[in-house]
N, CA, C and O of each residue as an XYZ file, in Angstrom:
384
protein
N     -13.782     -9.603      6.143
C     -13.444    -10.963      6.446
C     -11.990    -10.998      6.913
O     -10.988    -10.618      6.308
N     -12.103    -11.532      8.105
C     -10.665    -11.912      8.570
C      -9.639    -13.285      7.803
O     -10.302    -14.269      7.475
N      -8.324    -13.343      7.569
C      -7.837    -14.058      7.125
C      -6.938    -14.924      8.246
O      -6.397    -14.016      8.878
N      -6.674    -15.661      8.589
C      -5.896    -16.299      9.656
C      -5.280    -17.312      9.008
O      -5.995    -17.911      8.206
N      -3.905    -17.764      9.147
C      -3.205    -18.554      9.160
C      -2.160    -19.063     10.506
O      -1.232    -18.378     10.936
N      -2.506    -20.228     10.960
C      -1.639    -20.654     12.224
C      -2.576    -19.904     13.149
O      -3.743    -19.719     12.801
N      -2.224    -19.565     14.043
C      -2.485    -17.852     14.765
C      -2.193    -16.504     14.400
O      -2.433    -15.526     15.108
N      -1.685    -16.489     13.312
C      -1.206    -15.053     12.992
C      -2.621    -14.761     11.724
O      -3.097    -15.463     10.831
N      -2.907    -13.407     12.223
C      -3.440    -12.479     11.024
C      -3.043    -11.989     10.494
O      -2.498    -10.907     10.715
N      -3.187    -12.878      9.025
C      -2.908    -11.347      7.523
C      -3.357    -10.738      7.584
O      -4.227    -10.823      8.451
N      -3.300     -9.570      6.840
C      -3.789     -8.036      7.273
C      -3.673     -7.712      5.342
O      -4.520     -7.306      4.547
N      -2.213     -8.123      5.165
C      -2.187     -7.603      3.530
C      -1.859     -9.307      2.787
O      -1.592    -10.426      3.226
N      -2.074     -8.662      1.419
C      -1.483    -10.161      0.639
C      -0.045    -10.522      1.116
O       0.449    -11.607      1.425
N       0.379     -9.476      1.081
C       2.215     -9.919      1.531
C       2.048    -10.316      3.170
O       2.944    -11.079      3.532
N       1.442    -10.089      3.840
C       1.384    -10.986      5.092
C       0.774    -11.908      4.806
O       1.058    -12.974      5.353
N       0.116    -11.872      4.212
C      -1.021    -14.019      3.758
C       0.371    -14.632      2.769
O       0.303    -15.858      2.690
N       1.129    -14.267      2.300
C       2.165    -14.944      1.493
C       3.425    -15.330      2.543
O       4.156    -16.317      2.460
N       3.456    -14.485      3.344
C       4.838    -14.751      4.204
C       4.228    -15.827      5.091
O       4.953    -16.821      5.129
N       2.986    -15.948      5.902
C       2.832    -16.613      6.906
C       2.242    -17.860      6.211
O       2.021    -18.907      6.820
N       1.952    -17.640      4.624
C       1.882    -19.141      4.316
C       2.860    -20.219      3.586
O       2.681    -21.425      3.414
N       4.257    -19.158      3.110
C       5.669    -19.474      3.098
C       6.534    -20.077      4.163
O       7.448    -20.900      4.126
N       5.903    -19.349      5.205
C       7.042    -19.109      6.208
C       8.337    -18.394      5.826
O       9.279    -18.464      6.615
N       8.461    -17.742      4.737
C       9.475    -16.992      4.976
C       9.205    -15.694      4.344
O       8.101    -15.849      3.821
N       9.623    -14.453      4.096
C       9.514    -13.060      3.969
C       9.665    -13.412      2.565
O      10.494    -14.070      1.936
N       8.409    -12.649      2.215
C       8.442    -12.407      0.316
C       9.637    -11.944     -0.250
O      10.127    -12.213     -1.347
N       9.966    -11.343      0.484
C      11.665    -10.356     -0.286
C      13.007    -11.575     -0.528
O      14.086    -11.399     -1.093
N      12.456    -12.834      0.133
C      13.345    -13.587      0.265
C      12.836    -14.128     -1.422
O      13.574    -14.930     -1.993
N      12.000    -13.803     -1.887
C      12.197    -14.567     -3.225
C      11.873    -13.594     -4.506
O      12.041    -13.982     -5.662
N      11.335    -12.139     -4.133
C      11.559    -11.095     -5.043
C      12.427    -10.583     -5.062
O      12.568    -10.077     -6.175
N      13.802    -10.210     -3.942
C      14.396     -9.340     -3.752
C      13.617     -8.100     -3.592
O      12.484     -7.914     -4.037
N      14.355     -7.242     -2.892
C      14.059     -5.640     -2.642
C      15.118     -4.880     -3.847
O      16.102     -5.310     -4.450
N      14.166     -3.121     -3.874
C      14.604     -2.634     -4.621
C      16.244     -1.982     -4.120
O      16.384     -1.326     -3.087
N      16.828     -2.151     -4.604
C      18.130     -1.375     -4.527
C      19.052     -2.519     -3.941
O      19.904     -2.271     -3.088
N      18.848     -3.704     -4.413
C      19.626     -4.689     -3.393
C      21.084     -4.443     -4.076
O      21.027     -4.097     -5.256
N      22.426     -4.575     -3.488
C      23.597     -4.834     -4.265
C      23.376     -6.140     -4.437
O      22.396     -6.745     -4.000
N      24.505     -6.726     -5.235
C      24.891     -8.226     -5.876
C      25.613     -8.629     -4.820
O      26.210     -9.658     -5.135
N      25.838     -8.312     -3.734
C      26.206     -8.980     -2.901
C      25.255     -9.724     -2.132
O      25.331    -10.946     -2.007
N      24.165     -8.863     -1.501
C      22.391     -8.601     -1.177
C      22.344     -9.939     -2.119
O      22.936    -10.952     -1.748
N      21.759     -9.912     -3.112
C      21.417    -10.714     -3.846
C      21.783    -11.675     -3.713
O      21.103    -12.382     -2.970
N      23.142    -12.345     -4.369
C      23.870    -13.314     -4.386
C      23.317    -14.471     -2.678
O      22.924    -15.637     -2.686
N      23.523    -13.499     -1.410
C      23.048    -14.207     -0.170
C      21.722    -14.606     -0.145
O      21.440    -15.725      0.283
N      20.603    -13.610     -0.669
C      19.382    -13.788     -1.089
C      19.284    -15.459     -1.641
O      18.742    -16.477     -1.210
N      20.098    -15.124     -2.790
C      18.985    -16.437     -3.702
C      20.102    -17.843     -3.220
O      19.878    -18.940     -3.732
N      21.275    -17.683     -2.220
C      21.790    -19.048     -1.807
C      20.555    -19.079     -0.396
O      19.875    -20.049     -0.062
N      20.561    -18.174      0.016
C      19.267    -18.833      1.459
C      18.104    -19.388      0.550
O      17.711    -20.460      1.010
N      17.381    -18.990     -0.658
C      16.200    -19.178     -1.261
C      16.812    -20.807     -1.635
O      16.043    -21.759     -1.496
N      17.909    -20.978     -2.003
C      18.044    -22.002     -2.488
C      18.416    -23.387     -1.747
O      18.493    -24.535     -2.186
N      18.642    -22.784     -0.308
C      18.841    -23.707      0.915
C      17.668    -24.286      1.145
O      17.612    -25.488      1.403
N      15.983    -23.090      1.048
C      15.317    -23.174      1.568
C      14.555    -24.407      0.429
O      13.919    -25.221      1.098
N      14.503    -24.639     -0.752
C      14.490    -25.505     -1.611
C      14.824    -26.415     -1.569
O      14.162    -27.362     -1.993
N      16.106    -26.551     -0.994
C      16.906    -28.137     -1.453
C      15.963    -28.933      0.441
O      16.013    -30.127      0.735
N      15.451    -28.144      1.079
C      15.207    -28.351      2.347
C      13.516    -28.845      2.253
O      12.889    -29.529      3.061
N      13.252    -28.496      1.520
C      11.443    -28.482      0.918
C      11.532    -28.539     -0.322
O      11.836    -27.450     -0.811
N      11.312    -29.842     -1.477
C      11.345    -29.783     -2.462
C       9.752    -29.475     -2.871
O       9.340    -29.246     -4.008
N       9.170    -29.517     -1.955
C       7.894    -30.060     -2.876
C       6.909    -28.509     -2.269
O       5.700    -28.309     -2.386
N       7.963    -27.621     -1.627
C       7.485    -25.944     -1.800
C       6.209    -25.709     -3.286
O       5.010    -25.433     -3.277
N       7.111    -25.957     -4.325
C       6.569    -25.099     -5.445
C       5.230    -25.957     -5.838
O       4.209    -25.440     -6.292
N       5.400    -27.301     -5.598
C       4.303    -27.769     -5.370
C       3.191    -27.095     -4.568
O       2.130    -26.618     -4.971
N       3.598    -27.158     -3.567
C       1.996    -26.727     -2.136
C       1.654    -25.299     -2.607
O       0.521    -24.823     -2.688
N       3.040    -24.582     -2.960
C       2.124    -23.091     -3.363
C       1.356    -22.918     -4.485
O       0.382    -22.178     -4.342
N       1.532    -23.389     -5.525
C       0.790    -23.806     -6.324
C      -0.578    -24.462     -5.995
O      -1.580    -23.910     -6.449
N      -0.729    -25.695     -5.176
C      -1.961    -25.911     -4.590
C      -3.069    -25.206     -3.612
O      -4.203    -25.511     -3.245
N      -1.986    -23.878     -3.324
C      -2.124    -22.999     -2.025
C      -2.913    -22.119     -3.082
O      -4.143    -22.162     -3.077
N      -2.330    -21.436     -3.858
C      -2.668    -20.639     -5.293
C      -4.160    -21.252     -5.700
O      -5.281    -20.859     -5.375
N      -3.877    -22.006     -6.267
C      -5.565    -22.732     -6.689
C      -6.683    -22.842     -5.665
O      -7.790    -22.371     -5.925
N      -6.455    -23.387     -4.624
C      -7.287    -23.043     -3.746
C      -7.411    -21.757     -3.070
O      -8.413    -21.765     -2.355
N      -6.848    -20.785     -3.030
C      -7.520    -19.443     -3.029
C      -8.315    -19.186     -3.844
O      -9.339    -18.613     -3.472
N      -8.105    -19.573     -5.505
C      -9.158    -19.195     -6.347
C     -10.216    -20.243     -6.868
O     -10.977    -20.259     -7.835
N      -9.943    -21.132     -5.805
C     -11.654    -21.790     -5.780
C     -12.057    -21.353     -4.527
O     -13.256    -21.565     -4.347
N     -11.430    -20.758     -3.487
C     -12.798    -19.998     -2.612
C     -12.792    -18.553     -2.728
O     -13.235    -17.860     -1.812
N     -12.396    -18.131     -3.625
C     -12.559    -16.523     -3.975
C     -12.672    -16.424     -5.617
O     -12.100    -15.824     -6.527
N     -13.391    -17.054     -5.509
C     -13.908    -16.746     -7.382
C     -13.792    -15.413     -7.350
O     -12.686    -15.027     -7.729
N     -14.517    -14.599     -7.042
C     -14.858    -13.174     -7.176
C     -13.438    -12.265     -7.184
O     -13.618    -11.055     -7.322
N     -11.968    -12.751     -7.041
C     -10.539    -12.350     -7.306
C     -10.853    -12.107     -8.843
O     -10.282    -11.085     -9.225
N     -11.329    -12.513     -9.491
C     -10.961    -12.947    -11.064
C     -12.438    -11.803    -11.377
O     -12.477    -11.532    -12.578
N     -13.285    -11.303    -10.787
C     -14.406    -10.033    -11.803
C     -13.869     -9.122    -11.627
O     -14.108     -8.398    -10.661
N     -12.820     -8.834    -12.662
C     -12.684     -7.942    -13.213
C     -12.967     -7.116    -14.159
O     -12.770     -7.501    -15.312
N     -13.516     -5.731    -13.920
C     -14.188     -4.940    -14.920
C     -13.520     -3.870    -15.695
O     -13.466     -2.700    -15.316
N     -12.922     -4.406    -16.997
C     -12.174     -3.423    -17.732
C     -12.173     -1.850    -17.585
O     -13.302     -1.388    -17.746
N     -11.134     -0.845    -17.302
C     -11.507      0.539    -16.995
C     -12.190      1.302    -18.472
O     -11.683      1.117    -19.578
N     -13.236      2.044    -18.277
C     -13.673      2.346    -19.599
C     -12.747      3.158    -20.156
O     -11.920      3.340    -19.263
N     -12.406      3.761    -21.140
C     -11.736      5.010    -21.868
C     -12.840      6.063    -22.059
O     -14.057      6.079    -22.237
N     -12.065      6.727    -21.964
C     -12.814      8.516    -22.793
C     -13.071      8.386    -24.012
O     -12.327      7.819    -24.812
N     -14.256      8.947    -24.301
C     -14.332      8.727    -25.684
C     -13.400      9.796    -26.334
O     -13.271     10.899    -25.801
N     -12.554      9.366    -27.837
C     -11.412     10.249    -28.380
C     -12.481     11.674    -28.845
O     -13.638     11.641    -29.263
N     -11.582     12.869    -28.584
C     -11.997     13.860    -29.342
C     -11.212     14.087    -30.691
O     -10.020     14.134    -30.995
N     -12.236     14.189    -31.270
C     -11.843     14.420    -32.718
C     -11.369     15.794    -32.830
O     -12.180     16.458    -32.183
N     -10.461     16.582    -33.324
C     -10.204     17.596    -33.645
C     -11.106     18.512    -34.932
O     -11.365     18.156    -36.081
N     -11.463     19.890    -34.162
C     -11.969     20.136    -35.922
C     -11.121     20.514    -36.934
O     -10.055     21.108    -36.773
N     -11.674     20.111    -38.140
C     -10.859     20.085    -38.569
C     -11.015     22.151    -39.241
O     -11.855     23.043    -39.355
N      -9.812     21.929    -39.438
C      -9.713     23.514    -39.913
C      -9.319     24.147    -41.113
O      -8.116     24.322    -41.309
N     -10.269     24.569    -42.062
C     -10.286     24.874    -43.213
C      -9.234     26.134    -43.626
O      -9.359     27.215    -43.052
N      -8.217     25.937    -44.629
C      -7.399     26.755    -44.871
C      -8.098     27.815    -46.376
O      -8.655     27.288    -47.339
N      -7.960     28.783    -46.283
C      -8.048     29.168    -47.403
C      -7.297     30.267    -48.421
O      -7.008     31.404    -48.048
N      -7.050     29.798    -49.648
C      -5.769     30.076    -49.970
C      -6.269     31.585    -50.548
O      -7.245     31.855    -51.248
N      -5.559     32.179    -50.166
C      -5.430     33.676    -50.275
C      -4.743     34.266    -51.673
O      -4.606     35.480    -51.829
């Protein structure tokens, strides 16, 4: 199944999140190895992008729920089984 948003195709979740943000996921996880400088610019653009769209955390949230009322099947998940434990034998000492 193809996913489309606007004209652009997602391909991965992080492309269905950016093109339904409009802006690059990293803009609100950060990347690994960012300095505090990195950062610091990070979360004042994240926070531009907020005071500019208050009602963001709203729609993604509504965006969120309605993915998982048309993809129920996100949520069957089937616990991984375990190995069953081996018991050790046990090993009889005998005193000499």
């Amino acid at each position: 199944m193809r996913t489309y948003i606007g004209r652009q195709q997602a391909v991965s979740a992080d492309d269905f999140a950016e093109l339904a943000l409009g802006t690059p996921v990293e803009l609100w996880l950060g990347v690994e190895g960012e300095s505090d400088e990195e950062r610091a610019a990070r979360e004042d653009a994240a926070r531009d992008i907020l005071a500019d769209t208050p009602n963001l955390p709203d729609d993604l949230i509504r965006m969120a729920a309605q993915v998982i009322e048309d993809n129920p099947d996100l949520f069957d998940v089937t616990p991984p089984t375990r190995p069953a434990r081996r018991r050790r034998a046990a090993r009889k000492v005998v005193a000499a």
